[in-house]
PDB file of N, CA, C and O in Angstrom:
ATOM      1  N   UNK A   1      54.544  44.026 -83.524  1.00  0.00           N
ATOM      2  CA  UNK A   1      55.221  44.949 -84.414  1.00  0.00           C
ATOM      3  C   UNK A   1      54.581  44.951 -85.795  1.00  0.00           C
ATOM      4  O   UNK A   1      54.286  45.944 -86.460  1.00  0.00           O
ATOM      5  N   UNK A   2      54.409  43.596 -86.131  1.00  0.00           N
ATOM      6  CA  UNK A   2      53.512  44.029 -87.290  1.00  0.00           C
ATOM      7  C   UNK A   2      52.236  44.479 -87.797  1.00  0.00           C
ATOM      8  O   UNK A   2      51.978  44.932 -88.912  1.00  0.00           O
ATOM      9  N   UNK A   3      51.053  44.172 -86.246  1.00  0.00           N
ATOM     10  CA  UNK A   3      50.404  45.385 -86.109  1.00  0.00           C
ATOM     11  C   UNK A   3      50.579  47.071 -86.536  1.00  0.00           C
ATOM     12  O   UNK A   3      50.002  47.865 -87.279  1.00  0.00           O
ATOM     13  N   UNK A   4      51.745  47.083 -85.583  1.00  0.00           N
ATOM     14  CA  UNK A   4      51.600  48.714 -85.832  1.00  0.00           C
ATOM     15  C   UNK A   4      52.580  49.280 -87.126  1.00  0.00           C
ATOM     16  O   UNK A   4      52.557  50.454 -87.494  1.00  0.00           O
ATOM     17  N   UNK A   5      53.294  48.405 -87.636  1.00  0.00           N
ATOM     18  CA  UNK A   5      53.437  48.646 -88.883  1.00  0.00           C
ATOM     19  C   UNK A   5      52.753  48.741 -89.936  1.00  0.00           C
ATOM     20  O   UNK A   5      52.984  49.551 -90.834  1.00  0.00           O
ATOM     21  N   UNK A   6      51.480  47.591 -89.921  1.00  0.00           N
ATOM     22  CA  UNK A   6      50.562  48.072 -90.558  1.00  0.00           C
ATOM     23  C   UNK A   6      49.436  48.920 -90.305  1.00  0.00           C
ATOM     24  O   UNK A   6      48.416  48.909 -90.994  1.00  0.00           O
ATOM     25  N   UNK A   7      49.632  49.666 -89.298  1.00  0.00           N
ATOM     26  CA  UNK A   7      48.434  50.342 -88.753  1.00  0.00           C
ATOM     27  C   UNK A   7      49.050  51.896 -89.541  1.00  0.00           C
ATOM     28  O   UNK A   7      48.290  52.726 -90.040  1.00  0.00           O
ATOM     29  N   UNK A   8      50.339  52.010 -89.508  1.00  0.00           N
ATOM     30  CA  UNK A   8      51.602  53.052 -89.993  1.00  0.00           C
ATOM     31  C   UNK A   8      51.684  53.442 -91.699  1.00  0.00           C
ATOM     32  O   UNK A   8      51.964  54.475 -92.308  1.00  0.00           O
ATOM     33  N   UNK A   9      51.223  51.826 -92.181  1.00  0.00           N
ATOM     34  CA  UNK A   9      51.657  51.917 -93.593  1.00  0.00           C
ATOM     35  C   UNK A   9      49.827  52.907 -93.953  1.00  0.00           C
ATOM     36  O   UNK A   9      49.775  54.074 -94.343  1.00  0.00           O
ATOM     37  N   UNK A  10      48.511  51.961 -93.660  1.00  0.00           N
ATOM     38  CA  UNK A  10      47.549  52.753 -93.979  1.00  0.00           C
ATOM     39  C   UNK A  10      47.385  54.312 -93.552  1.00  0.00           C
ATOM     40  O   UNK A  10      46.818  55.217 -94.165  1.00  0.00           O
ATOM     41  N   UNK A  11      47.909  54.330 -92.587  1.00  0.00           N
ATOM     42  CA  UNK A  11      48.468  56.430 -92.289  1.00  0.00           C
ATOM     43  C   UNK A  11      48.689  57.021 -93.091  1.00  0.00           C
ATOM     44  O   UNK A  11      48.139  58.023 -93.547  1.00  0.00           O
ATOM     45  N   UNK A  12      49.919  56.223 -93.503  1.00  0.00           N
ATOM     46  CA  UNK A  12      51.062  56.731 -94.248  1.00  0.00           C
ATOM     47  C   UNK A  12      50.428  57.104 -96.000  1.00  0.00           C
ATOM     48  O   UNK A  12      50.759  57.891 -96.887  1.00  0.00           O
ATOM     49  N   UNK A  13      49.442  56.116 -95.846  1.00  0.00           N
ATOM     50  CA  UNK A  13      48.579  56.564 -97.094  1.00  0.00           C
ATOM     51  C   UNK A  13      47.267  57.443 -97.886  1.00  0.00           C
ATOM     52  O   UNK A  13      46.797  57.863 -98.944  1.00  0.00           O
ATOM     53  N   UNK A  14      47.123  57.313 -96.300  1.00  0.00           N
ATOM     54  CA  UNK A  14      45.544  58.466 -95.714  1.00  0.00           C
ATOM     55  C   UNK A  14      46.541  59.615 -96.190  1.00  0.00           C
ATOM     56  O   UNK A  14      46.505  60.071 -97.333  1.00  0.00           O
ATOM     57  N   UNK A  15      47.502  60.076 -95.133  1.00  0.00           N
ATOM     58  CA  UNK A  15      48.344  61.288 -95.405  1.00  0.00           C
ATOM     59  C   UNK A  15      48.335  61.742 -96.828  1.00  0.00           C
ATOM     60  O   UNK A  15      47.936  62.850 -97.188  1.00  0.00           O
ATOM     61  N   UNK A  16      48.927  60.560 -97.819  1.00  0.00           N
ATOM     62  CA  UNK A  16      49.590  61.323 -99.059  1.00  0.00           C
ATOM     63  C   UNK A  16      48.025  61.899 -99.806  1.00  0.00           C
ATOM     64  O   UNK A  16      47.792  62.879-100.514  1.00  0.00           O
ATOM     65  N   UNK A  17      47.210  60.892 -99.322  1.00  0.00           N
ATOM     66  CA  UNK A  17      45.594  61.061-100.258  1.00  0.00           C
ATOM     67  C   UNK A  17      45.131  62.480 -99.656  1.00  0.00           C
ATOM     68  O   UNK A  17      44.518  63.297-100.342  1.00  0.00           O
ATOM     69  N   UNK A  18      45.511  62.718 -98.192  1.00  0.00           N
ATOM     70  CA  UNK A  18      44.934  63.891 -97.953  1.00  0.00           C
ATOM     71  C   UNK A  18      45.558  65.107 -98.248  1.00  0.00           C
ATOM     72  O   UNK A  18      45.054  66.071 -98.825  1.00  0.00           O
ATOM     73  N   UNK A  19      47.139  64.946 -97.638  1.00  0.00           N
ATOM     74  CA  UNK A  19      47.681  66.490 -98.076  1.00  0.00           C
ATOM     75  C   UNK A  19      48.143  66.402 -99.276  1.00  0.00           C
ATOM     76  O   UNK A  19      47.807  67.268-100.085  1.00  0.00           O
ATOM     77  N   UNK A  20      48.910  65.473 -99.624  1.00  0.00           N
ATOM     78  CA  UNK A  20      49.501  65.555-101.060  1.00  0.00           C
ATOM     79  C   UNK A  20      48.826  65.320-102.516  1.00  0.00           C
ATOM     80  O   UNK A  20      49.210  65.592-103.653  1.00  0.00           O
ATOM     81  N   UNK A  21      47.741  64.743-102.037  1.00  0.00           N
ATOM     82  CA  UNK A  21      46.573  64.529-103.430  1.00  0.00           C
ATOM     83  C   UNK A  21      45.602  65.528-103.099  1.00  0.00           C
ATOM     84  O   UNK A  21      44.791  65.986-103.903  1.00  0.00           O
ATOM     85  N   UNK A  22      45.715  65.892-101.756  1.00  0.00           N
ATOM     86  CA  UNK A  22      44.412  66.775-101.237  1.00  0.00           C
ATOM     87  C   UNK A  22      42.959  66.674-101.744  1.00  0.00           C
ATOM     88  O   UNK A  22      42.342  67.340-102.576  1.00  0.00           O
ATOM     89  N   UNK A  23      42.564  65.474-100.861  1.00  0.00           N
ATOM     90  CA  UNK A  23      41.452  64.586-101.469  1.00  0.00           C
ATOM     91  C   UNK A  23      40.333  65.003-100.331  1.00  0.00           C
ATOM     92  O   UNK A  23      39.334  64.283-100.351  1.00  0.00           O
ATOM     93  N   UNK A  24      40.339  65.727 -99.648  1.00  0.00           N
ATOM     94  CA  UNK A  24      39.641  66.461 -98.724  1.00  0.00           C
ATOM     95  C   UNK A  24      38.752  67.684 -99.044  1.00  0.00           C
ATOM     96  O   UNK A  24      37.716  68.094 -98.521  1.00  0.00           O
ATOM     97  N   UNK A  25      39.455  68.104-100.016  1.00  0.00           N
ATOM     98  CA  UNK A  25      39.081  69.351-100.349  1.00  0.00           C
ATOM     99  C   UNK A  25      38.246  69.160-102.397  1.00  0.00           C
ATOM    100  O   UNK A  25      37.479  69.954-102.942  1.00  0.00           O
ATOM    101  N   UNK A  26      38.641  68.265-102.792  1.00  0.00           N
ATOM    102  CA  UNK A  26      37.829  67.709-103.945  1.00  0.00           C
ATOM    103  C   UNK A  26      36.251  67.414-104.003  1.00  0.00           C
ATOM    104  O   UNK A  26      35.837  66.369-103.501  1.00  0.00           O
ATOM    105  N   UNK A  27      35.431  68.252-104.563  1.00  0.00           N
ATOM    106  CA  UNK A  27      34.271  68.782-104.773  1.00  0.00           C
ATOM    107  C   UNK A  27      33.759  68.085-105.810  1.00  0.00           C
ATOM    108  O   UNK A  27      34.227  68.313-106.925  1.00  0.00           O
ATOM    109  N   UNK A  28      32.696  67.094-105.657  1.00  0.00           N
ATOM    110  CA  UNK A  28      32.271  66.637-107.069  1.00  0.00           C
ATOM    111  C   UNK A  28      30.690  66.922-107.020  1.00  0.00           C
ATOM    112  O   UNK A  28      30.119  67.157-105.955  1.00  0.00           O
ATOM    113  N   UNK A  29      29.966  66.877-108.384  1.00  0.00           N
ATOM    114  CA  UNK A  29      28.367  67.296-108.164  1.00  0.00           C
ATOM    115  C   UNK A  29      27.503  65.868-107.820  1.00  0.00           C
ATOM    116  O   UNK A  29      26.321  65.890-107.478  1.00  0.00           O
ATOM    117  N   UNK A  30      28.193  64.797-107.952  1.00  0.00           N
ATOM    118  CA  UNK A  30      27.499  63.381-107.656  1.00  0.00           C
ATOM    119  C   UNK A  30      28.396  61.854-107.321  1.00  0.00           C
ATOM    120  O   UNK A  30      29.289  61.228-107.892  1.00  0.00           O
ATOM    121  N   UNK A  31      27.755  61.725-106.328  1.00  0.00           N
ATOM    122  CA  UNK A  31      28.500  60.438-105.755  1.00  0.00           C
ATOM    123  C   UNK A  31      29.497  59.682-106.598  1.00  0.00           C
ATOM    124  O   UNK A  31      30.585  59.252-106.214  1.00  0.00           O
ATOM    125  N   UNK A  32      28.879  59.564-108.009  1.00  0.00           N
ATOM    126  CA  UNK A  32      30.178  58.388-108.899  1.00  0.00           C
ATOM    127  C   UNK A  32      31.069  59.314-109.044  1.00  0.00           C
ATOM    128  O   UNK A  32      32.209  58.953-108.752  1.00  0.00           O
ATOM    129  N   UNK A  33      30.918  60.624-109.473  1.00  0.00           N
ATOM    130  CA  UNK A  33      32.058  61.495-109.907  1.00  0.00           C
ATOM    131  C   UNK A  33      33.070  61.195-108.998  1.00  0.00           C
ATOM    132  O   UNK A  33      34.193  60.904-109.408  1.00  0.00           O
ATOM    133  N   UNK A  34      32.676  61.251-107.247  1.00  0.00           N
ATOM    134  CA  UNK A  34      33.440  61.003-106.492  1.00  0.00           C
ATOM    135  C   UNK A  34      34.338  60.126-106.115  1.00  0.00           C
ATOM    136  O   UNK A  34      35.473  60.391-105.720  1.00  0.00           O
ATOM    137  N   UNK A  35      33.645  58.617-106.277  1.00  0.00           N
ATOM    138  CA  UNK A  35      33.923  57.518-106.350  1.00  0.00           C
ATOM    139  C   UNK A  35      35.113  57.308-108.063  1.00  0.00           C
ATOM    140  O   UNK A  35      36.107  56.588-107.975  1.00  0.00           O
ATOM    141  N   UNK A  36      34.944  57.676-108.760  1.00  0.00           N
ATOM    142  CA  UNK A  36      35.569  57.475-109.764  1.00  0.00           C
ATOM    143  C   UNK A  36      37.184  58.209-109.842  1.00  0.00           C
ATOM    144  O   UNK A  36      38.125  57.875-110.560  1.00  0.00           O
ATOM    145  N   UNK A  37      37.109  59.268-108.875  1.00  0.00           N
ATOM    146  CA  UNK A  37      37.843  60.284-108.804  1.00  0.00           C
ATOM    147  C   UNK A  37      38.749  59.386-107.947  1.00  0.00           C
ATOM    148  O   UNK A  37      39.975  59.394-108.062  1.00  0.00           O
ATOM    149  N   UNK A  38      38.219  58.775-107.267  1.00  0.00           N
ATOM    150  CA  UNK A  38      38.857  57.947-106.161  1.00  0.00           C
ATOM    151  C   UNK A  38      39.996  56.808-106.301  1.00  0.00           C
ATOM    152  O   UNK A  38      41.123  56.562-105.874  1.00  0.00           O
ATOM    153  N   UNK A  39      39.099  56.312-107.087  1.00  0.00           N
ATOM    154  CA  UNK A  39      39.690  55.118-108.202  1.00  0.00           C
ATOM    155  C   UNK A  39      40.776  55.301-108.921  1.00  0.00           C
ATOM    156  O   UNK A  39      41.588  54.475-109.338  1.00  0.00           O
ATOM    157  N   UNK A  40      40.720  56.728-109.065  1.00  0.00           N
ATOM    158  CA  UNK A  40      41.844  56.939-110.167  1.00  0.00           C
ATOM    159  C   UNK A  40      43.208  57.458-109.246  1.00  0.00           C
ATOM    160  O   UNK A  40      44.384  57.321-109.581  1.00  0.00           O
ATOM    161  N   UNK A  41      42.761  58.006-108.158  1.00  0.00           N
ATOM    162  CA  UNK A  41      43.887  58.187-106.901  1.00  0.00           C
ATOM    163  C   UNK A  41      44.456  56.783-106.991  1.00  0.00           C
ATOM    164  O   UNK A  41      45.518  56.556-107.570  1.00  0.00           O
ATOM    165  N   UNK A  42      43.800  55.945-106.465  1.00  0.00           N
ATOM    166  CA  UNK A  42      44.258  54.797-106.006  1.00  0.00           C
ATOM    167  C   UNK A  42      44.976  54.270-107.023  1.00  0.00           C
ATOM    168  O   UNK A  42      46.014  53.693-106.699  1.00  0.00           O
ATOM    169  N   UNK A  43      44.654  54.323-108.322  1.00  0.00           N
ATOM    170  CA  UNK A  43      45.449  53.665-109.396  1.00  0.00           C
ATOM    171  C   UNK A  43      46.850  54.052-109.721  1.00  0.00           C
ATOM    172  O   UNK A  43      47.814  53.370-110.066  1.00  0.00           O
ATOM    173  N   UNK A  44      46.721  55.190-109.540  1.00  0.00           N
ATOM    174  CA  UNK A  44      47.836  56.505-109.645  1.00  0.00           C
ATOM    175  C   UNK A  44      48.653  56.035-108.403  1.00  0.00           C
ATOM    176  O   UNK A  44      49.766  55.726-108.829  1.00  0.00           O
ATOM    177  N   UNK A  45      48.596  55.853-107.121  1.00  0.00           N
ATOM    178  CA  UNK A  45      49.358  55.889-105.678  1.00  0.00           C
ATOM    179  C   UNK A  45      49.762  54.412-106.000  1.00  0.00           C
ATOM    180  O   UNK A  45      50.798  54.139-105.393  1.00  0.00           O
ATOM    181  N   UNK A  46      49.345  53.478-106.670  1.00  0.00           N
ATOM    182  CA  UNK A  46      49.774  51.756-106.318  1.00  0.00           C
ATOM    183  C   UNK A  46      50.895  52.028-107.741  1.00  0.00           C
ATOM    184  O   UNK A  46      52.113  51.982-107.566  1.00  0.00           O
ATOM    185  N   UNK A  47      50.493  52.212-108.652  1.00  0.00           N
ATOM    186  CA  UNK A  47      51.616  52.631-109.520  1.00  0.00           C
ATOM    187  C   UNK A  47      52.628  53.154-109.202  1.00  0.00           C
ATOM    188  O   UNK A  47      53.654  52.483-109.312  1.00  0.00           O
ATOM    189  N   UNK A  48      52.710  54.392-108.745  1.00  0.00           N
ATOM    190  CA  UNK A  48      53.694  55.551-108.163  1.00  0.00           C
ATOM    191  C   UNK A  48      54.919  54.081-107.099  1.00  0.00           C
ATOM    192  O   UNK A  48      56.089  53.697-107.113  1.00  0.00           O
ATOM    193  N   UNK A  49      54.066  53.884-106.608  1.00  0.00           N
ATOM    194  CA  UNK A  49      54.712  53.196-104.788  1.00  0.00           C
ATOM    195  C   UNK A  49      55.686  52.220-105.395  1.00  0.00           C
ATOM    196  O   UNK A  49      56.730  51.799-104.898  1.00  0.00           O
ATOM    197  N   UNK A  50      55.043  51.886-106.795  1.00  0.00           N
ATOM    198  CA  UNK A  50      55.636  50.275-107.452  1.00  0.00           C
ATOM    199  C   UNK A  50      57.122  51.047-107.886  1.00  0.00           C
ATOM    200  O   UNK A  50      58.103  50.330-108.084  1.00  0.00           O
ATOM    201  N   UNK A  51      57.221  52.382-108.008  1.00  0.00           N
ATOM    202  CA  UNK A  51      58.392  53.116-108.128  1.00  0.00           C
ATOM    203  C   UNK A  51      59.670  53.309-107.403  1.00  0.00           C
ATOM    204  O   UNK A  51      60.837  53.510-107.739  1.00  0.00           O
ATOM    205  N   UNK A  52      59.159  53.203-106.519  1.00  0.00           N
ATOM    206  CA  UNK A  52      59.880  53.585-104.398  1.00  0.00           C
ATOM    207  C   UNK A  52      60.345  54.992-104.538  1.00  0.00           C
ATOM    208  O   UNK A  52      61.547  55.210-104.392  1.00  0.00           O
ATOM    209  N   UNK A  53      59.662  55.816-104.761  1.00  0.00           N
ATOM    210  CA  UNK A  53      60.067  57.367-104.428  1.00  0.00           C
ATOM    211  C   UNK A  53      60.239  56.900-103.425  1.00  0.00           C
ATOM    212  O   UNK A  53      59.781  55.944-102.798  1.00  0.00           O
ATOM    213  N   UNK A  54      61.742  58.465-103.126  1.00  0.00           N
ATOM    214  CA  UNK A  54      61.671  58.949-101.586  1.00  0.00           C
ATOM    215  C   UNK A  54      60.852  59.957-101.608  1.00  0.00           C
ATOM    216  O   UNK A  54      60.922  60.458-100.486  1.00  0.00           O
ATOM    217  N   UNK A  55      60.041  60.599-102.311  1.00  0.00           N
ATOM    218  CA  UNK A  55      59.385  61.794-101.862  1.00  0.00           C
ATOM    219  C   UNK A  55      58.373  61.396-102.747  1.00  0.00           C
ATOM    220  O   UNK A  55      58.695  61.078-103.892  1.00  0.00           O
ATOM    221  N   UNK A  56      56.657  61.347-102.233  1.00  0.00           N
ATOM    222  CA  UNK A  56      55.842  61.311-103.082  1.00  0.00           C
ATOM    223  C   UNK A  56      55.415  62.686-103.886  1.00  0.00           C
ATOM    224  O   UNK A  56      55.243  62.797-105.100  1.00  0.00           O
ATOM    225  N   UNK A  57      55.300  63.628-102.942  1.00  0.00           N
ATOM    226  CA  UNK A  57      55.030  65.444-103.313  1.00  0.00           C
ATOM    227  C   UNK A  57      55.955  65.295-104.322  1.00  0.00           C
ATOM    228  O   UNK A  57      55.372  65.263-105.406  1.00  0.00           O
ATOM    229  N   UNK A  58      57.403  65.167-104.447  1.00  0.00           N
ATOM    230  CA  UNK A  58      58.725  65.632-105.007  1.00  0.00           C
ATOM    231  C   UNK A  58      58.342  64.940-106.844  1.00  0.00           C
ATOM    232  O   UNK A  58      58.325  65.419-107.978  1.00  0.00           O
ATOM    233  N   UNK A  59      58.142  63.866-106.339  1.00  0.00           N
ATOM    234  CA  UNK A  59      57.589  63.113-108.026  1.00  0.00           C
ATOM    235  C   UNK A  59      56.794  63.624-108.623  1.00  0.00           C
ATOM    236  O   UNK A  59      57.083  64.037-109.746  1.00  0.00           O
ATOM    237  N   UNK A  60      55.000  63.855-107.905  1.00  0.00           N
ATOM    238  CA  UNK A  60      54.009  64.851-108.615  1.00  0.00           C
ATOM    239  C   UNK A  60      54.321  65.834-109.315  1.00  0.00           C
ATOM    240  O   UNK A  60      54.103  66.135-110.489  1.00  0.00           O
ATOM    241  N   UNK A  61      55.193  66.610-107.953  1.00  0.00           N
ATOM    242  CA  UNK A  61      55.654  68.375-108.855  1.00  0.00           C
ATOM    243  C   UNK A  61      56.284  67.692-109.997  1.00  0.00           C
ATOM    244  O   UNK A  61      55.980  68.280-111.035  1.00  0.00           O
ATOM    245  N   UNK A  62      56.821  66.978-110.143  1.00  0.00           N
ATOM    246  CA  UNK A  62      58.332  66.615-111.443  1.00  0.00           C
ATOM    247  C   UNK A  62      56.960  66.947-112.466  1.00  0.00           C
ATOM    248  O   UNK A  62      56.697  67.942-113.142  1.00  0.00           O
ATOM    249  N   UNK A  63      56.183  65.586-112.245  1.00  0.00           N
ATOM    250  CA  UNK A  63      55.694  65.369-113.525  1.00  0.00           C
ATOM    251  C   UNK A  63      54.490  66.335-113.733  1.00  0.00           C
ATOM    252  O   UNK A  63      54.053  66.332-114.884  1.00  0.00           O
ATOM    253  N   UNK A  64      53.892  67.129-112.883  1.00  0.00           N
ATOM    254  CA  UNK A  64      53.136  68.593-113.084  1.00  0.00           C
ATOM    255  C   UNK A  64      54.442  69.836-114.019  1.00  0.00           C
ATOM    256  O   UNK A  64      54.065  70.644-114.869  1.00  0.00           O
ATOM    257  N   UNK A  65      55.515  69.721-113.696  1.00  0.00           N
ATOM    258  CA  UNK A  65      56.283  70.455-114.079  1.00  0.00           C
ATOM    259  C   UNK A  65      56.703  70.525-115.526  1.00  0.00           C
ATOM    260  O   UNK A  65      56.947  71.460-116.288  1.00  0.00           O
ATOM    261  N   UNK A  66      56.701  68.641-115.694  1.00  0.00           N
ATOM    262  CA  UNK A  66      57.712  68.209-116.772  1.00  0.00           C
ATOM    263  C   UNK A  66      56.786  66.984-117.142  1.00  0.00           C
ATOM    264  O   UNK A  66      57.132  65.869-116.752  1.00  0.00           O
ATOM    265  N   UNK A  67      55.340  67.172-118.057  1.00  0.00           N
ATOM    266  CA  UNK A  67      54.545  66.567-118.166  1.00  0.00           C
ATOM    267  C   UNK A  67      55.136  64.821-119.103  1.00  0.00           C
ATOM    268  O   UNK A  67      54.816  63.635-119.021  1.00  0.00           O
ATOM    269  N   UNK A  68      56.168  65.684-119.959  1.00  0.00           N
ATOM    270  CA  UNK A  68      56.538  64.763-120.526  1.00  0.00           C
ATOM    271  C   UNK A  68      57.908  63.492-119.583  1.00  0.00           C
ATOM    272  O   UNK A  68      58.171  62.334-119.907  1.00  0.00           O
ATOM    273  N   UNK A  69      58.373  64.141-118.667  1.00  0.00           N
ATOM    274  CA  UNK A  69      58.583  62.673-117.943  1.00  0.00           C
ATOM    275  C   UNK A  69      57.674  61.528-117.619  1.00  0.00           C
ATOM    276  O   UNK A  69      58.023  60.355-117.754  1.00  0.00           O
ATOM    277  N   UNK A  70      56.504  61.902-117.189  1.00  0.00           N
ATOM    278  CA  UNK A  70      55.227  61.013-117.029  1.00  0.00           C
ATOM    279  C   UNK A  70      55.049  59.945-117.855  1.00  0.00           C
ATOM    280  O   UNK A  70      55.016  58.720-117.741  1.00  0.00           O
ATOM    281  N   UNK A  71      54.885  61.198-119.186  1.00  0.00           N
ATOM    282  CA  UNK A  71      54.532  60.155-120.378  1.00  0.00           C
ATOM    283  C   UNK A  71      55.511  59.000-120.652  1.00  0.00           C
ATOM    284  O   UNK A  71      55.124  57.853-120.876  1.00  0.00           O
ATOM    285  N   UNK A  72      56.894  59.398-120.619  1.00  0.00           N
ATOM    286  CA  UNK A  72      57.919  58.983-121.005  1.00  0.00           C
ATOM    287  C   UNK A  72      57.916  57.215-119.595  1.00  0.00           C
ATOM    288  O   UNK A  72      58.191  56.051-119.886  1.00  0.00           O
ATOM    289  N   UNK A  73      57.626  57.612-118.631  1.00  0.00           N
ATOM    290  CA  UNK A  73      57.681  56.842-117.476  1.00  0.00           C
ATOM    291  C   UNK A  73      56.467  56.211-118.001  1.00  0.00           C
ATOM    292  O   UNK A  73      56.887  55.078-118.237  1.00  0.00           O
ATOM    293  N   UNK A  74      55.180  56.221-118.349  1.00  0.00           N
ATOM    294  CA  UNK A  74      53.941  55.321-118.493  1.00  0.00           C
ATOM    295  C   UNK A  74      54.191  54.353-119.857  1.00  0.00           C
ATOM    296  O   UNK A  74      53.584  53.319-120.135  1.00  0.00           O
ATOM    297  N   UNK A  75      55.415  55.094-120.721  1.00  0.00           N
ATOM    298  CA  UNK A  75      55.250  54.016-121.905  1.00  0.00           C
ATOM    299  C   UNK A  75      56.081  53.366-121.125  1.00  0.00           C
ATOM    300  O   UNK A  75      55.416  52.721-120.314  1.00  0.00           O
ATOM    301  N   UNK A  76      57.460  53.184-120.937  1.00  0.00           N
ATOM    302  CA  UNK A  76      58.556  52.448-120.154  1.00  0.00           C
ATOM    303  C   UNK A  76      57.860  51.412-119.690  1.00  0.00           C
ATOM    304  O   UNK A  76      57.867  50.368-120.341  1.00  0.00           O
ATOM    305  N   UNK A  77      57.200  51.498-118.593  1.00  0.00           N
ATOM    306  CA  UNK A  77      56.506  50.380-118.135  1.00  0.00           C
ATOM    307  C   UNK A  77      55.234  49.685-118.988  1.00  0.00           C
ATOM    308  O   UNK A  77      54.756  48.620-118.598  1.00  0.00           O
ATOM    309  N   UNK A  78      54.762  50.323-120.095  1.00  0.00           N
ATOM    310  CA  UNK A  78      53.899  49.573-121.092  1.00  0.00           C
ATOM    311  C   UNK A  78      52.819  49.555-120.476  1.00  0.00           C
ATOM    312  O   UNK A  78      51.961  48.687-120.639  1.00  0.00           O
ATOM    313  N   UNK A  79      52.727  50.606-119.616  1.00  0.00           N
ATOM    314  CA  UNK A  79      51.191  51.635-119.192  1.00  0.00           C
ATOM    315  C   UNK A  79      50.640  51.728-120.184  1.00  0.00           C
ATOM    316  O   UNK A  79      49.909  50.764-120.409  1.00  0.00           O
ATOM    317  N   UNK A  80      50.651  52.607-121.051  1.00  0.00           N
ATOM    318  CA  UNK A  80      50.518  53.069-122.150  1.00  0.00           C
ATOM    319  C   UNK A  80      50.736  52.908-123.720  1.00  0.00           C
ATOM    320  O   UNK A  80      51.880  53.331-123.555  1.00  0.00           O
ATOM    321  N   UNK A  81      50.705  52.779-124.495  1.00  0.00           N
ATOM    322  CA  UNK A  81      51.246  52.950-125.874  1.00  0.00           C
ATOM    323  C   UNK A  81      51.052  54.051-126.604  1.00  0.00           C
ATOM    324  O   UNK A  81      50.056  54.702-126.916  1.00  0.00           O
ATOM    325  N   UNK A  82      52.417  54.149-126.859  1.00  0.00           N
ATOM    326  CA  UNK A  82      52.227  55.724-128.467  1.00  0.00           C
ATOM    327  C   UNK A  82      51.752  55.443-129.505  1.00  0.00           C
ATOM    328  O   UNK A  82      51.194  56.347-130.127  1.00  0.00           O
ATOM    329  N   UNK A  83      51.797  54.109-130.066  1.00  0.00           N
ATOM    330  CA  UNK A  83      51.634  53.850-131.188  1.00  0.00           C
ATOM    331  C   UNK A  83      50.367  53.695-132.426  1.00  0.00           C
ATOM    332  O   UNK A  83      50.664  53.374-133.577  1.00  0.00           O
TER     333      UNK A  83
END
């Protein structure tokens, strides 16, 4: 069982990188661009998860919508500083 739970959880993450970050379709002119682009998915998805959405799509739109929740969420956790 814990095989295929973890065989479930890396899916489960391919998925969000592919349809919901839509990392398939991201076009860069040189390998690091790509690689860097990557990096920053990943930084972004281990953050997010440390959250426990129920909906990963549902959070993005928020903060595409409502840029300033983001911000407001990156100082909170001392992501960031305003100061």
């Amino acid at each position: 069982f814990d095989a295929i739970r973890g065989h479930w959880r890396i899916e489960s993450t391919h998925y969000i990188r592919d349809v919901t970050l839509n990392e398939d379709h991201v076009r860069t002119k040189n390998a690091d661009g790509g690689q860097v682009l990557s990096l920053l998915r990943t930084v972004a998805l281990k953050f997010l998860h440390q959250l426990h959405p129920t909906n990963m799509q549902a959070m993005l739109e928020q903060f595409a919508d409502v840029p300033d929740t983001l911000r407001d969420l990156l100082v909170r956790s001392n992501f960031v500083s305003l100061s």
